[in-house]
C-alpha positions in Angstrom: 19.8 0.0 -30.0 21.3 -1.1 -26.7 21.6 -4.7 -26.2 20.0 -6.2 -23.3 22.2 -7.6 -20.5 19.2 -8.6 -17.7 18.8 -12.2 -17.6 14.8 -12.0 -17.1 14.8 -9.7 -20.8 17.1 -12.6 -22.7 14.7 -15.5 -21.0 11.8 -13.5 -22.5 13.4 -12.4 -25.8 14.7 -15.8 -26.6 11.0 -17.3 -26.5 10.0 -14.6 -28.6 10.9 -16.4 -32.0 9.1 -19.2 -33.8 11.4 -21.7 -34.2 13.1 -21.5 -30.7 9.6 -21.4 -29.1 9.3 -25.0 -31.5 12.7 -26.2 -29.7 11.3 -25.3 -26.2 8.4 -27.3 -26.9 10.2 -30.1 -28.0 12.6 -30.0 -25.4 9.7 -30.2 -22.7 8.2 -32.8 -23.9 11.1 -35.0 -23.6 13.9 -35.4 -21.2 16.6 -34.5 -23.7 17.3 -34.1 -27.5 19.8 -34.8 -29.9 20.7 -31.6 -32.0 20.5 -33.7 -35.2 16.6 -33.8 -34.1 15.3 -30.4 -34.2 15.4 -30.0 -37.9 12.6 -32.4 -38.3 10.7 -30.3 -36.0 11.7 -26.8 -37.0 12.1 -27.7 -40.9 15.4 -25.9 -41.2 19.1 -26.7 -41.6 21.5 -27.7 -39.3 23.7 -24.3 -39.2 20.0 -22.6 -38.4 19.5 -24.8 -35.5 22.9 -24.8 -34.0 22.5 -20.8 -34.0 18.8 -20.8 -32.4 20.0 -23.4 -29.5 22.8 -21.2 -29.1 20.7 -18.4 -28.2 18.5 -20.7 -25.8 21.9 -21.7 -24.5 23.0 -18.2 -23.6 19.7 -17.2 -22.3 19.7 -20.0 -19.8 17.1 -22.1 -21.3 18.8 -25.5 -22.1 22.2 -27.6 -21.0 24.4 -29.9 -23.1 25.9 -32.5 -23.3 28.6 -33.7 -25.8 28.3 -37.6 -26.6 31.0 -38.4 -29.4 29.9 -36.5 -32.0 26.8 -35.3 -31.1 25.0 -33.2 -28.9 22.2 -33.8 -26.7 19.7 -30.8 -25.2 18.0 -30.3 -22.4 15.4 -27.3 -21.2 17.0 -26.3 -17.6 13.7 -26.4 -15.2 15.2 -23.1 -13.4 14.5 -21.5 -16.6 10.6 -22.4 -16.4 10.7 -21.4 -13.0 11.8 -18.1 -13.9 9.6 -18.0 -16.7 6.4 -18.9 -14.6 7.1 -16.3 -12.0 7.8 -13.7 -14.6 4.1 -14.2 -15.7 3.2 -15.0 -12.7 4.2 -11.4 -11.8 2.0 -9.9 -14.2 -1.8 -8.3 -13.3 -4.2 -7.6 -15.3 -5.0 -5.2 -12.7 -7.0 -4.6 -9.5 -10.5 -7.4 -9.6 -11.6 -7.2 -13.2 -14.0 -9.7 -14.2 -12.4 -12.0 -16.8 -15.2 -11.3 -19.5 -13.9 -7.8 -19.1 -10.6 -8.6 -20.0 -11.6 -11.0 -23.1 -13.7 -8.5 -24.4 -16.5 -10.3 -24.2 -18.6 -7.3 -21.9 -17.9 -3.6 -22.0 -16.3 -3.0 -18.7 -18.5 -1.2 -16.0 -18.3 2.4 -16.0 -19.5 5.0 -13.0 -21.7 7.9 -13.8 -21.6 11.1 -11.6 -24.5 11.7 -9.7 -26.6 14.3 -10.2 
């Protein structure tokens, strides 16, 4: 399989594990975080943690900063930009009634005329 080079895929695919989606979350509900943090949250090990925020890293989804001996986290807010306009971008196509699209009432269909 053919890795995926566009920036707007690795945003996406980087969200698209548990654990890093439980860094994200973290990370935007304070202004930074120590790496020594997220294995409370994420109930893993330290070697899991430094891999997952090193994807995050290289998809543009957080900054670091080295203080001593540790390492403190941030979520870059260009990367929720780009996230928002990416789902922003999406339709659910042209004027359909959201009931339709939760499934809670059979969509409208037209009958020929006879």
């Amino acid at each position: 399989m053919k890795r995926a080079t566009d920036p707007d895929i690795l945003l996406l695919q980087a969200t698209a594990d548990p654990t890093r989606l439980s860094i994200l979350r973290q990370l935007s509900a304070e202004v930074e975080v120590c790496a020594c943090d997220f294995t409370d949250c994420c109930d893993i090990g330290q070697p899991t943690v430094s891999h997952h925020l090193k994807v995050l890293r290289s998809a543009g989804w957080v900054t670091s900063e080295r203080r001593g001996t540790w390492i403190y986290y941030s979520i870059r807010p260009e990367a929720v930009i780009r996230f928002r306009e990416l789902a922003g971008a999406l339709s659910a196509g042209p004027a359909r009634p959201a009931a339709v699209l939760t499934g809670k009432v059979a969509p409208l269909t037209v009958r020929p005329a006879n």
